[in-house]
Residue frames as qw, qx, qy, qz and C-alpha x, y, z in Angstrom:
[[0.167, 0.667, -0.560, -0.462, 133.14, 87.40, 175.44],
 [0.947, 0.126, 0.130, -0.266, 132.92, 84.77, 172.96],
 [0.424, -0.565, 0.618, 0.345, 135.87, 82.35, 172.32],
 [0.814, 0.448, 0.048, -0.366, 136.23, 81.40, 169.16],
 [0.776, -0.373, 0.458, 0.222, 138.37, 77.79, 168.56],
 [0.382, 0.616, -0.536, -0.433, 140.82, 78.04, 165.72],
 [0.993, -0.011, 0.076, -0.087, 141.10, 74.25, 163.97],
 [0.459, -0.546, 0.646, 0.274, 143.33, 72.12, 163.82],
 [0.435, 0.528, -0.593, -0.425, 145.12, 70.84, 160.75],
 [0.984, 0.152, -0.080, -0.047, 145.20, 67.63, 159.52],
 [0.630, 0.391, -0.576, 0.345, 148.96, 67.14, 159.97],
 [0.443, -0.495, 0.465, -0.585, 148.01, 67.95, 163.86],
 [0.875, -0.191, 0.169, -0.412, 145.78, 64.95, 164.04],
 [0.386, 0.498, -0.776, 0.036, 148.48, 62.55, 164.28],
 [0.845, -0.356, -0.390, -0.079, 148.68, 59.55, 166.36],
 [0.025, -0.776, 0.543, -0.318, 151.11, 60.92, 169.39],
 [0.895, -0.369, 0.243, 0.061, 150.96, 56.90, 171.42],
 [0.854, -0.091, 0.233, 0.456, 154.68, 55.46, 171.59],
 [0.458, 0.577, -0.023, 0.675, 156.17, 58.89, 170.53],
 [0.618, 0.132, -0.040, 0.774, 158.46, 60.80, 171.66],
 [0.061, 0.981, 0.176, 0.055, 157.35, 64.88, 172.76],
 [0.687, 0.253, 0.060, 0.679, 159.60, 67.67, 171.49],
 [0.186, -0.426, -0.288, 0.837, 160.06, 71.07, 172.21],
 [0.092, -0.100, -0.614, -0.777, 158.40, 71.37, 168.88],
 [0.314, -0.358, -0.879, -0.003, 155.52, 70.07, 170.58],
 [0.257, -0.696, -0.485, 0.462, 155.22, 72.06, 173.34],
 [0.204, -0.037, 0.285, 0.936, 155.75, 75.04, 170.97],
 [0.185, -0.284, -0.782, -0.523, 152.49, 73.68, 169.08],
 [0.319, -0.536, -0.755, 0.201, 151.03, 73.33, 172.13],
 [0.108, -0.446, -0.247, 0.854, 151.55, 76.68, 173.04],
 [0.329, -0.084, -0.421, -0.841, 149.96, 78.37, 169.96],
 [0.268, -0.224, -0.888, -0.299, 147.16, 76.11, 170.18],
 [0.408, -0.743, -0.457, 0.269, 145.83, 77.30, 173.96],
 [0.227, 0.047, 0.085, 0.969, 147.03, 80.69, 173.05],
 [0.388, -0.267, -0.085, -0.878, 143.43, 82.98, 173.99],
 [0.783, -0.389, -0.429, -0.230, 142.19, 79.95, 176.04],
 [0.751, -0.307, -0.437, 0.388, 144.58, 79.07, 178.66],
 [0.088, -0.993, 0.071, -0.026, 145.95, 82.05, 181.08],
 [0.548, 0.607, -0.206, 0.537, 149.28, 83.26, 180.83],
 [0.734, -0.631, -0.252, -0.016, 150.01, 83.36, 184.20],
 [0.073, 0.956, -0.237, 0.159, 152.09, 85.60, 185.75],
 [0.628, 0.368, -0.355, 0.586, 155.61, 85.55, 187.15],
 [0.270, -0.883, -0.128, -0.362, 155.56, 86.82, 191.08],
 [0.540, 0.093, -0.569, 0.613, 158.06, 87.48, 193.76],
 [0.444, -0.796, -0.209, -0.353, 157.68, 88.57, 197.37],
 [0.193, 0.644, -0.599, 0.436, 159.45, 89.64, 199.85],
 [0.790, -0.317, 0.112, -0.513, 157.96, 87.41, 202.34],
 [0.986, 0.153, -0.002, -0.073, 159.33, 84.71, 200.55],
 [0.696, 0.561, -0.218, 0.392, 162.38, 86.00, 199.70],
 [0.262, -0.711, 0.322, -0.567, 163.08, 87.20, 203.48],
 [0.894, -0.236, 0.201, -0.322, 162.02, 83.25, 204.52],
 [0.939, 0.310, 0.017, 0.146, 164.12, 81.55, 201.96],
 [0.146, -0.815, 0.290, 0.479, 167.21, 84.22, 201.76],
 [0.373, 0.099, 0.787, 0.482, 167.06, 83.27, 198.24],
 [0.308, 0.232, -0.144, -0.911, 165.48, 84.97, 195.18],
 [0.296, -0.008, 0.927, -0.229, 162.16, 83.30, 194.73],
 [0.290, 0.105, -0.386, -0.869, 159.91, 83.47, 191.42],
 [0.405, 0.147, 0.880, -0.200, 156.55, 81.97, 191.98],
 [0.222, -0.001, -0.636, -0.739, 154.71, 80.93, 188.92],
 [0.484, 0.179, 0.525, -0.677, 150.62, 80.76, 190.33],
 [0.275, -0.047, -0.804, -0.526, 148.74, 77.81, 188.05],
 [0.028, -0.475, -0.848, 0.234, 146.13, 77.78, 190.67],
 [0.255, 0.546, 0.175, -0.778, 145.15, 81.13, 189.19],
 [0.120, -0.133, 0.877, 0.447, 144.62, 78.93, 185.98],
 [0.644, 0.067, -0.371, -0.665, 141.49, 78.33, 183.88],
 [0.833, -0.208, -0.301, -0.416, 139.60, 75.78, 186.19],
 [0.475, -0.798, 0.366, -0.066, 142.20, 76.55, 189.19],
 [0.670, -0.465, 0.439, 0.377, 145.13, 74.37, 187.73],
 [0.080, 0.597, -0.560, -0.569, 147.65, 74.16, 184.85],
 [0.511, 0.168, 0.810, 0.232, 145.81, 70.64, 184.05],
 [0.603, 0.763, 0.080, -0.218, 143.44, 72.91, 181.34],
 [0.021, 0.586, -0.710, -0.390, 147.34, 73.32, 179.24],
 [0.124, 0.358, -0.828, -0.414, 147.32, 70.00, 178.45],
 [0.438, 0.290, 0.731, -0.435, 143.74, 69.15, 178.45],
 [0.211, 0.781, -0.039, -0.586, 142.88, 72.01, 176.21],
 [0.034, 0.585, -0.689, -0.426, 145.75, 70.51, 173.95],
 [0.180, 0.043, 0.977, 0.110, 144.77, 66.94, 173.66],
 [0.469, 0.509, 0.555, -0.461, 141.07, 67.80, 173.15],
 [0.411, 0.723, -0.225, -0.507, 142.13, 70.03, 170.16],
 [0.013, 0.456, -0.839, -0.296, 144.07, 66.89, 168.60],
 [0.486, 0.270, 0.754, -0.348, 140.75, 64.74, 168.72],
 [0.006, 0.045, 0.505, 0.862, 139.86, 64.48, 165.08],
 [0.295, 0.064, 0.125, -0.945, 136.51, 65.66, 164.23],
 [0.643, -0.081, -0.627, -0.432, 134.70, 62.42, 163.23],
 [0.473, -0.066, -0.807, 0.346, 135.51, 61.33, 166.93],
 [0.070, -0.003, -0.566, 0.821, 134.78, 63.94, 168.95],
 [0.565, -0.439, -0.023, -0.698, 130.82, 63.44, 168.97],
 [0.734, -0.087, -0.667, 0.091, 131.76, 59.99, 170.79],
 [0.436, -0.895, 0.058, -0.076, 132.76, 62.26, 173.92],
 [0.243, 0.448, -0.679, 0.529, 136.31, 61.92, 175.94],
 [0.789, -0.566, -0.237, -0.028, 136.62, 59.82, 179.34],
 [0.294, 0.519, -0.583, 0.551, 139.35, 60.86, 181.86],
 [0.743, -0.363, -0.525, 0.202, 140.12, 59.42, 185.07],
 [0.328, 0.584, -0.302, 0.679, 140.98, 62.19, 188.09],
 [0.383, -0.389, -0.706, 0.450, 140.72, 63.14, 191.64],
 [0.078, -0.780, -0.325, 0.528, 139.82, 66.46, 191.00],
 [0.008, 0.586, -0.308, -0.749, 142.09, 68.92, 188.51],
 [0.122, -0.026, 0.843, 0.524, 142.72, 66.69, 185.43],
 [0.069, 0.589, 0.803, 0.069, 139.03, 66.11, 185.63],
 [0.189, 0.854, 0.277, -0.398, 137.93, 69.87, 185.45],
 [0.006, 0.452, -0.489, -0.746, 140.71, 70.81, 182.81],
 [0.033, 0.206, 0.897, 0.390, 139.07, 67.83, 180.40],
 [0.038, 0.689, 0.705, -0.164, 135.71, 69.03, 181.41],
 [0.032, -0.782, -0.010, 0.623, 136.34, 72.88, 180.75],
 [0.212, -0.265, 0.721, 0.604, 137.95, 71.97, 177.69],
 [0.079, 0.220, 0.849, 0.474, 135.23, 70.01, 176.39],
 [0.201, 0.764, 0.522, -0.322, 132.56, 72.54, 177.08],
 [0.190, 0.636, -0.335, -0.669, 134.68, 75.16, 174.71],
 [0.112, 0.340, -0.722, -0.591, 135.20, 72.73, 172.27],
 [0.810, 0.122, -0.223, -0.528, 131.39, 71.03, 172.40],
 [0.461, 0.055, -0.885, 0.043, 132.81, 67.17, 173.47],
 [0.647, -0.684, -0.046, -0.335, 130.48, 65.90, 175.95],
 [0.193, 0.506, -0.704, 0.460, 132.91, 64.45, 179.20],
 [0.863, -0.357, -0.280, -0.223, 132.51, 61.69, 181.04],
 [0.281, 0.569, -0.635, 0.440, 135.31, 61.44, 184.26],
 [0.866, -0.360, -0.287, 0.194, 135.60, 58.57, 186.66],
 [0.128, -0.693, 0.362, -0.610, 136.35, 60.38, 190.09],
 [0.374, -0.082, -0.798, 0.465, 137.30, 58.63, 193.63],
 [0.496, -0.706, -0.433, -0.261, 134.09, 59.24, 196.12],
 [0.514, -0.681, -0.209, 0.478, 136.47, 60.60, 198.41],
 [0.331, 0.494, 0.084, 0.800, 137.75, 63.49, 195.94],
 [0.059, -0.255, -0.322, 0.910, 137.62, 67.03, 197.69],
 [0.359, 0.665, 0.650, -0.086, 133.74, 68.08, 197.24],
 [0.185, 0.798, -0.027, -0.573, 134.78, 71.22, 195.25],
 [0.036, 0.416, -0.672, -0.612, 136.72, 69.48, 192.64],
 [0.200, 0.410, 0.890, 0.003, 133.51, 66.49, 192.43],
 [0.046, -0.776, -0.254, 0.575, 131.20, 70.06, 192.44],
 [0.176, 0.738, -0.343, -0.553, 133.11, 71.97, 189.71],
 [0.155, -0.081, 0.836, 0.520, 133.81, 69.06, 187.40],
 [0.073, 0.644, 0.759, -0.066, 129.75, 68.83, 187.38],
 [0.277, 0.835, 0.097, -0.466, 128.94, 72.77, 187.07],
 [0.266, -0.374, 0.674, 0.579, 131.55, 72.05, 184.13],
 [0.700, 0.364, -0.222, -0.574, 128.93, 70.48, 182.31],
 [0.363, 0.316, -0.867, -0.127, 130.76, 67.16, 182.50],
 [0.927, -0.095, -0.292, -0.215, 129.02, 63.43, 183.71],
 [0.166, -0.610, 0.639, -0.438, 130.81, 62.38, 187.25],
 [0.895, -0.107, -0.406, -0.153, 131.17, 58.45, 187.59],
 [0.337, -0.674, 0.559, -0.347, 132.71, 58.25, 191.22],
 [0.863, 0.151, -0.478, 0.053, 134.39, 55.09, 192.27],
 [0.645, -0.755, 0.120, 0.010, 136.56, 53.46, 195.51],
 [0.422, 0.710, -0.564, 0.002, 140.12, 54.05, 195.16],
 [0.544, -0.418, 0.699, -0.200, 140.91, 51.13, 197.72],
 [0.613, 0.142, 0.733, -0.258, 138.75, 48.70, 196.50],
 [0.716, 0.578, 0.370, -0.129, 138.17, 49.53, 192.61],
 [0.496, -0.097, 0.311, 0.805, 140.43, 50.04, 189.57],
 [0.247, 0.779, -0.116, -0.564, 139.62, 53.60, 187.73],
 [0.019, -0.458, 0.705, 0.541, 141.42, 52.34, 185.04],
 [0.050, -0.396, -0.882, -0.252, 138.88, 49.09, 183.88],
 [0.356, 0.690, 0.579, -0.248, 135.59, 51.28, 184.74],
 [0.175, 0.692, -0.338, -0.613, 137.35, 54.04, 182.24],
 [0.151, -0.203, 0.850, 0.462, 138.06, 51.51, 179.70],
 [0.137, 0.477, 0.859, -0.128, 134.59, 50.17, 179.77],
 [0.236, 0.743, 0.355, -0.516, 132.93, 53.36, 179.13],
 [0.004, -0.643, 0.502, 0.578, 135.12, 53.69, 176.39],
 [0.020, -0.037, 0.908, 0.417, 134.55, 50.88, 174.97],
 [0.211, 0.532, 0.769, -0.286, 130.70, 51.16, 175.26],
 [0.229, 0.903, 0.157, -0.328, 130.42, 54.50, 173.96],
 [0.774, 0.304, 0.189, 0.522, 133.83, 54.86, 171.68],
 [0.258, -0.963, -0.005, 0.083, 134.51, 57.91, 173.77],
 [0.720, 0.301, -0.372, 0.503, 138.51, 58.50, 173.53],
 [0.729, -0.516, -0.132, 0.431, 140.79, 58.38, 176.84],
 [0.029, -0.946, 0.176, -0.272, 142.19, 61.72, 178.11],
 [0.779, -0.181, -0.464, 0.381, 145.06, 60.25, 180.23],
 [0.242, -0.967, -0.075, 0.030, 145.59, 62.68, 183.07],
 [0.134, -0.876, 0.449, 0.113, 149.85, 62.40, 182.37],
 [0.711, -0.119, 0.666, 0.193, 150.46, 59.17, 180.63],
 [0.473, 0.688, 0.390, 0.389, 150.21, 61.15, 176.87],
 [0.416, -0.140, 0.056, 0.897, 152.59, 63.47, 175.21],
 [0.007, 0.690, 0.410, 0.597, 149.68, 65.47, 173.98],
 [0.671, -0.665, -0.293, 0.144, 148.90, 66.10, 177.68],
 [0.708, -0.423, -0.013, 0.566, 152.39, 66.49, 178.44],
 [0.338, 0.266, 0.336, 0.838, 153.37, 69.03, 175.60],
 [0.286, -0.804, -0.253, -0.456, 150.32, 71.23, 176.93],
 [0.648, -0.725, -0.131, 0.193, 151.42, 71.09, 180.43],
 [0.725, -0.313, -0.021, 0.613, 155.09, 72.48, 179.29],
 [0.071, -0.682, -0.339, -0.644, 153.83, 75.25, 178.10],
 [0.558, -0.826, -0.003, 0.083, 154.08, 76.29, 182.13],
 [0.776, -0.273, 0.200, 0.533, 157.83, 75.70, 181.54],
 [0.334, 0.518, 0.334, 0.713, 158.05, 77.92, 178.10],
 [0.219, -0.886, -0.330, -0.241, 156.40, 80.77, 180.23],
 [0.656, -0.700, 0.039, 0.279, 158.23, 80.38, 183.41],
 [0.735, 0.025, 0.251, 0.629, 161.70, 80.58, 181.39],
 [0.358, 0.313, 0.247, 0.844, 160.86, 83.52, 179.54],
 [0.295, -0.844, -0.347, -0.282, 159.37, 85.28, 182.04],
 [0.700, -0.630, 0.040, 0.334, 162.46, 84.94, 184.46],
 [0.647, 0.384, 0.262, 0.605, 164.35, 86.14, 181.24],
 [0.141, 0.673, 0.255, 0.680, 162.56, 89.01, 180.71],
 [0.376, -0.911, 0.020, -0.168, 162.85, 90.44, 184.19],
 [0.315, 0.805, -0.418, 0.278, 166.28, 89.54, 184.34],
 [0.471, -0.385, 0.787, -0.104, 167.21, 86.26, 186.47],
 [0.336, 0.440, -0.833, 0.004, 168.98, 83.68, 185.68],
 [0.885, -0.354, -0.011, -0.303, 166.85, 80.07, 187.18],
 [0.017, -0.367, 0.913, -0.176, 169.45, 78.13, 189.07],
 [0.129, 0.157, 0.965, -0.166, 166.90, 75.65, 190.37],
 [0.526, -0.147, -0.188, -0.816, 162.60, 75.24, 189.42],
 [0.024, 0.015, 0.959, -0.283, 160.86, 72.63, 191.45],
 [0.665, -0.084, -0.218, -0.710, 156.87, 71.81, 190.74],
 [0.575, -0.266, 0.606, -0.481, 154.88, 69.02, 192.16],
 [0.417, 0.181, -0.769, -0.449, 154.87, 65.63, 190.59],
 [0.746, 0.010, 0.360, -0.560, 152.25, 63.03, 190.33],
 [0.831, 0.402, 0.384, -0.011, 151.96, 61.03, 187.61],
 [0.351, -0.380, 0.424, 0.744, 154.98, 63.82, 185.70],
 [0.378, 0.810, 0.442, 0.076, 152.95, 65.28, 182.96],
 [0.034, 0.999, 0.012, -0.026, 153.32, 68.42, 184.27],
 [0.444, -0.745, 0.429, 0.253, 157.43, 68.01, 185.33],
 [0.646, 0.041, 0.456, 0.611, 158.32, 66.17, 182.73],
 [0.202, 0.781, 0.427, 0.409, 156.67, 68.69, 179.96],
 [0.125, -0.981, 0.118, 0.090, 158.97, 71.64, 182.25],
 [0.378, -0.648, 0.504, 0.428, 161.93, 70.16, 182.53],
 [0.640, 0.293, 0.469, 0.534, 161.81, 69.17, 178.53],
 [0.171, 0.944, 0.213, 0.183, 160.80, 72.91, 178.06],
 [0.479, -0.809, 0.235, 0.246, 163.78, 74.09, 180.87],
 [0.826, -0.075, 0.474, 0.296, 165.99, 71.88, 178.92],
 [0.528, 0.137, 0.347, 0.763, 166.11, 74.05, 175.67],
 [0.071, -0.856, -0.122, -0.498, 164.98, 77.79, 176.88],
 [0.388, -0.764, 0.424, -0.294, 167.06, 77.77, 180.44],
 [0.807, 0.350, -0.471, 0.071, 169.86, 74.88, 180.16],
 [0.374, 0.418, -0.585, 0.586, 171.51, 75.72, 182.71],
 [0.517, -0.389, 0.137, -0.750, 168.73, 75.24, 185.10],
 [0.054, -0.118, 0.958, -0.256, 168.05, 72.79, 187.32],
 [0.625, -0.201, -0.253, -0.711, 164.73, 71.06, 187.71],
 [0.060, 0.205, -0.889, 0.404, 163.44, 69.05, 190.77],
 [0.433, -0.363, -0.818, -0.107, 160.29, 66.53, 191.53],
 [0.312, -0.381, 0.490, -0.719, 158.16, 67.66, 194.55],
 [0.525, -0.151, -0.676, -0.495, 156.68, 64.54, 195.96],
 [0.404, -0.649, 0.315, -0.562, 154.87, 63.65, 199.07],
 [0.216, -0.598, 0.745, -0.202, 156.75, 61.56, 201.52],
 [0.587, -0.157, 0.789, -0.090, 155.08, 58.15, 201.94],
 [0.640, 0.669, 0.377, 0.001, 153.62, 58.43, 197.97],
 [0.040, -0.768, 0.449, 0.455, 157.69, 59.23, 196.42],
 [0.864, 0.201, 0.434, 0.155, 157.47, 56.48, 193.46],
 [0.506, 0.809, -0.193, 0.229, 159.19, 59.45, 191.15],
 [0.106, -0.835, 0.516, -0.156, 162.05, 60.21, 193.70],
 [0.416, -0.448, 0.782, 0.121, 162.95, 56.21, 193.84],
 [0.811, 0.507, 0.259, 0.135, 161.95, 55.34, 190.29],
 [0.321, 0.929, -0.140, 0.117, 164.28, 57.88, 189.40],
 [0.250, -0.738, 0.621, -0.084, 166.93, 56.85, 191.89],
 [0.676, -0.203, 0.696, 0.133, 166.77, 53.26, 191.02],
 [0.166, 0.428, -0.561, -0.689, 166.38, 53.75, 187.07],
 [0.256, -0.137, -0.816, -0.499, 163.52, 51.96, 186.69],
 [0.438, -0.347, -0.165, -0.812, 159.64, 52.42, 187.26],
 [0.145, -0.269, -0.855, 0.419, 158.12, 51.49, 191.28],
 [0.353, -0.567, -0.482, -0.568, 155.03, 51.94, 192.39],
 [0.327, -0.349, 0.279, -0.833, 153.26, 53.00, 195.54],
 [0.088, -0.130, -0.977, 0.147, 151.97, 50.45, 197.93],
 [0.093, 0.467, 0.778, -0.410, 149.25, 52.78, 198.62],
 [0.173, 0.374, 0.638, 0.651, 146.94, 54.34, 196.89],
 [0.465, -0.763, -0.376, -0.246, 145.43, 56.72, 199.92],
 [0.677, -0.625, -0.260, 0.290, 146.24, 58.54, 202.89],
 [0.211, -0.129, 0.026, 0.969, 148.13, 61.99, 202.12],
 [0.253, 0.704, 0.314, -0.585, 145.94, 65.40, 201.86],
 [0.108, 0.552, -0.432, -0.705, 147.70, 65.63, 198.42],
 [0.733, 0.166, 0.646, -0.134, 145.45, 63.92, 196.58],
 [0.643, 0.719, 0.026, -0.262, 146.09, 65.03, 193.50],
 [0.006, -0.784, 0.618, -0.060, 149.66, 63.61, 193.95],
 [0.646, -0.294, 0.597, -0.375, 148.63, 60.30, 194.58],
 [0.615, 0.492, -0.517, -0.336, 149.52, 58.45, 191.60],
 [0.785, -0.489, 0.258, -0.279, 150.42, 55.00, 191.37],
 [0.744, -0.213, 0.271, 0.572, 153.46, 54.81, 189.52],
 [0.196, 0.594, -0.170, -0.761, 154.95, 57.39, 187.32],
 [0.731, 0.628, 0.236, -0.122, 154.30, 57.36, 183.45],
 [0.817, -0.083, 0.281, 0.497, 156.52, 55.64, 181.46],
 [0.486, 0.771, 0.092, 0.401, 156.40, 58.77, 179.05],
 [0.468, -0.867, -0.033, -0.167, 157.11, 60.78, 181.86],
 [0.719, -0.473, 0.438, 0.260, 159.83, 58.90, 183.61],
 [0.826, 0.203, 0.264, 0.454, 161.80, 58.76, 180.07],
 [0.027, -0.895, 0.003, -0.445, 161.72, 62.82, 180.04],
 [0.289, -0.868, 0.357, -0.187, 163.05, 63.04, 183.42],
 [0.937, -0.214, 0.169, 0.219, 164.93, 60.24, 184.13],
 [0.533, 0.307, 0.073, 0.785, 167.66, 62.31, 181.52],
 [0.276, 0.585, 0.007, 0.763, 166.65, 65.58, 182.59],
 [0.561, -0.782, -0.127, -0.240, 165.48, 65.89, 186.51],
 [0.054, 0.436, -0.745, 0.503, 167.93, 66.50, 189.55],
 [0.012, -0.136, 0.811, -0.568, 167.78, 65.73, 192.70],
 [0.450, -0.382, -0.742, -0.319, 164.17, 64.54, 194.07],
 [0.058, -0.207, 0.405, -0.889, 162.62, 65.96, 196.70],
 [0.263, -0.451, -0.844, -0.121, 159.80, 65.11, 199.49],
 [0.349, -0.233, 0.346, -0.839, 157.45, 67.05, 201.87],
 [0.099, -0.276, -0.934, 0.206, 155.33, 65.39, 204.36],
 [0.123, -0.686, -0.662, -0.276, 151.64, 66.61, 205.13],
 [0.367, -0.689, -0.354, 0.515, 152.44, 68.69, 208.13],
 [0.092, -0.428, 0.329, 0.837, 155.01, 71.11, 205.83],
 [0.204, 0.222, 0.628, 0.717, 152.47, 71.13, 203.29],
 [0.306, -0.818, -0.472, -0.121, 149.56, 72.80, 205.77],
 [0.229, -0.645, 0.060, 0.727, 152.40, 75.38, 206.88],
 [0.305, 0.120, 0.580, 0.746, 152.81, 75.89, 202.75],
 [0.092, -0.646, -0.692, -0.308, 149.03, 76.18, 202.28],
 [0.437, -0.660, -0.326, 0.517, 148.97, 78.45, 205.21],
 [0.387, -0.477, 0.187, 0.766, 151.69, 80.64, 204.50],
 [0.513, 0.201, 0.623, 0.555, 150.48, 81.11, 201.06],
 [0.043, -0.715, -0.674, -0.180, 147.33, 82.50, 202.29],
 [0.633, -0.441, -0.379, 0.511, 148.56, 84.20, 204.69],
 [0.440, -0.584, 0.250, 0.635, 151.68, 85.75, 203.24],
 [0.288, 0.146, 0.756, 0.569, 151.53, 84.98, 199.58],
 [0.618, 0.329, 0.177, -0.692, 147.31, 86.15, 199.52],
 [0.550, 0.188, -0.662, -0.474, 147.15, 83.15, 197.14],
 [0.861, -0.023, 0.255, -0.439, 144.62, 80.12, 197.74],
 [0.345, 0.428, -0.835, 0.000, 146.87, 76.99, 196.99],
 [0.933, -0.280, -0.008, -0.227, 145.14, 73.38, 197.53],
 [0.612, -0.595, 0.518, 0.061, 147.88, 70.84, 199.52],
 [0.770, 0.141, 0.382, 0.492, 149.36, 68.74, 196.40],
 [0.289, 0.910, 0.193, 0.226, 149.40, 72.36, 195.00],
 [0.403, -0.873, 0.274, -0.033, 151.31, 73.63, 197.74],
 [0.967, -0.200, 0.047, 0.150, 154.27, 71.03, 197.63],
 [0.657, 0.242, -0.130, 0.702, 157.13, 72.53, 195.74],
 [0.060, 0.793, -0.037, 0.606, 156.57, 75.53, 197.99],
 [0.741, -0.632, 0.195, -0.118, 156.71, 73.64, 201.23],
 [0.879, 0.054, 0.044, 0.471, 159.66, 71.84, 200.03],
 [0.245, 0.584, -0.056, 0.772, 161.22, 75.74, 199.64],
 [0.432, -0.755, 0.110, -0.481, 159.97, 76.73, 203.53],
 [0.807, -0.524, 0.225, -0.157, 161.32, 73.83, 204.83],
 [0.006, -0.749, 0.629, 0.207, 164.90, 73.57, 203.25],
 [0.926, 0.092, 0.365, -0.025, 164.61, 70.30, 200.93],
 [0.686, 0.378, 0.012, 0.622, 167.46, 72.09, 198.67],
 [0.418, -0.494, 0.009, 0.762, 170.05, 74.31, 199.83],
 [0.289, 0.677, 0.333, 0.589, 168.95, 77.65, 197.21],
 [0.358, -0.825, -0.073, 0.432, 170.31, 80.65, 200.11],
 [0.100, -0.705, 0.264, 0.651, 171.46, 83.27, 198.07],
 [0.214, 0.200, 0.827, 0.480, 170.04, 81.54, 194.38],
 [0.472, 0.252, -0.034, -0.844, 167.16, 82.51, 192.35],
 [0.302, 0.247, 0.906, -0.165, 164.81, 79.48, 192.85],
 [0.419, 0.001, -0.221, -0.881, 161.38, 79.17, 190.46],
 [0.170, 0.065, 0.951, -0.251, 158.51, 77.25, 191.83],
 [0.352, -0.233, -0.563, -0.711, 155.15, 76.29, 190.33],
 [0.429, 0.078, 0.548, -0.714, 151.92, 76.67, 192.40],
 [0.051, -0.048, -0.808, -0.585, 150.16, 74.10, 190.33],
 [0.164, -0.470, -0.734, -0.462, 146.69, 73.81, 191.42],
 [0.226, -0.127, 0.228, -0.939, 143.66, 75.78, 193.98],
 [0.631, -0.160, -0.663, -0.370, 141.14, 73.65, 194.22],
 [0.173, 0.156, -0.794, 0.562, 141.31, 73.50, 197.92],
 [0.424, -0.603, -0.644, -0.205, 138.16, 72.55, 200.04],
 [0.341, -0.793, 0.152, -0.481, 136.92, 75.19, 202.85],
 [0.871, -0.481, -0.078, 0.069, 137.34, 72.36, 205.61],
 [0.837, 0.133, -0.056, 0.528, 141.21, 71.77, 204.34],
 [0.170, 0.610, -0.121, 0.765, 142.11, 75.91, 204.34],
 [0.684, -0.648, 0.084, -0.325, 140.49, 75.87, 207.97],
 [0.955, -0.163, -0.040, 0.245, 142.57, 72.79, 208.94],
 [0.580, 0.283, -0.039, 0.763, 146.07, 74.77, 207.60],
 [0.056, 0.678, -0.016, 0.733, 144.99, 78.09, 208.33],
 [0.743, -0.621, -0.072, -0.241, 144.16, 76.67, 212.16],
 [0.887, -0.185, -0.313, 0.284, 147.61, 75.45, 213.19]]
């Protein structure tokens, strides 16, 4: 089937840096990836709901266009690229997702893609950014910044920077998962007491809970982050932005951020509860169990707000809980490793 991209207006192409994102936004956003992005369902199980004693709505973004929800706000920013720029290409920095949304994107919309990746990325997400069509400039995360070899290309080639959750364009695509989730749990009739999704960098979490915020008020919304890499859960608790000493050494690589984004952190910082880790172990029962029980394929930073739900990180017995499977991307070895324990 051919896709065929509606344009954007000139009042789109704005300049979103040092603004604000509205619900207007993510509205925009939604129309915009409307026949591109999937619409991803709304599932419950009894599995889950038998494990948890708690009604449990799981919203699958690893069944996403290019196995996460990063295409939302890939998809989005690309389309906001005016048109005198976009033979210059796009550079994004990822470990894996960000880098195939930006790369999927820019094969629909013709941009070529250029995405500084860590040499230790899972080989499917190195693998699929490449069958993407995109240009794979791998790098050590120990030992090099991503950030100066990204600049550099940029500044060689006058390519414009995708940020992978440090731009409301980004963000305003990614809450578009939130706009769904809300009015999906509507329309079958529950009421979200609590939604929890994995955070990295907060793209995605901020860009729900601004969506949660005015389509399900009365909802909570909670961080998933893993344990020794929690810079949201004590940026948030001390009101003001920490970083991560490391920059390595959880399976959740796509979680591995190294401080949150300031857009990000100004979104939740007013609108997130409680914060919430999981360590590696309860994220290879998650992964597991997903397969298992769930029949869904769910890589380990994917997996987080669901391990944080198997292994009681909020009290939600006898609530109607929504969680976001965010990405799939999972290497054979890693599903062996979980599915072995």
């Amino acid at each position: 089937m051919t896709e065929t991209v509606v344009p954007t207006t000139d009042d789109e192409l704005r300049d979103y840096s040092g603004k604000a994102v509205t619900i207007a936004d993510v509205e925009a956003a939604a129309r915009r990836i409307d026949g591109f992005a999937v619409k991803t369902p709304l599932l419950r199980h009894p599995a889950l709901d038998e494990r948890t004693g708690a009604t449990v709505l799981i919203k699958p973004e690893s069944l996403q266009r290019s196995g996460s929800f990063k295409f939302r706000g890939a998809f989005n920013c690309l389309n906001l690229i005016p048109g005198e720029d976009r033979p210059k290409g796009v550079v994004a920095c990822s470990s894996g997702n960000h880098a195939q949304g930006v790369a999927a994107s820019a094969g629909i919309l013709g941009v070529d893609a250029t995405i500084v990746m860590p040499a230790d990325a899972p080989r499917i997400k190195l693998a699929r950014t490449r069958a993407f069509g995109a240009q794979v400039v791998t790098y050590d995360r120990e030992k090099e910044d991503r950030d100066q070899i990204a600049a550099a290309l940029c500044a060689d080639t006058g390519a414009t920077f995708v940020h992978p959750f440090n731009d409301p364009a980004v963000i305003a695509g990614q809450g578009t998962v939130g706009l769904e989730l809300a009015a999906q749990a509507a329309g079958a009739g529950h009421s979200l007491d609590d939604v929890l999704a994995c955070t990295g960098g907060g793209g995605l979490s901020s860009g729900i809970a601004l969506a949660l915020a005015h389509k399900s008020p009365e909802t909570r919304f909670h961080t998933v982050e893993p344990a020794d890499f929690d810079d949201y859960k004590r940026s948030l608790e001390a009101g003001a932005l920490l970083s991560n000493t490391r920059k390595s050494g959880s399976i959740c690589d796509a979680l591995l951020s190294e401080i949150p984004g300031e857009i990000g952190f100004s979104i939740l910082r007013q609108l997130a509860s409680e914060a919430l880790t999981v360590t590696d172990e309860e994220v290879l029962d998650a992964v597991a169990f997903a397969f298992t029980e769930l029949k869904l394929v769910v890589e380990p930073g994917g997996a987080a707000a669901l391990a944080a739900v198997l292994h009681d990180k909020l009290p939600i017995k006898g609530k109607t809980v929504g969680l976001v499977l965010t990405g799939g991307n999972i290497d054979p070895d890693m599903l062996s490793r979980a599915l072995s324990r």
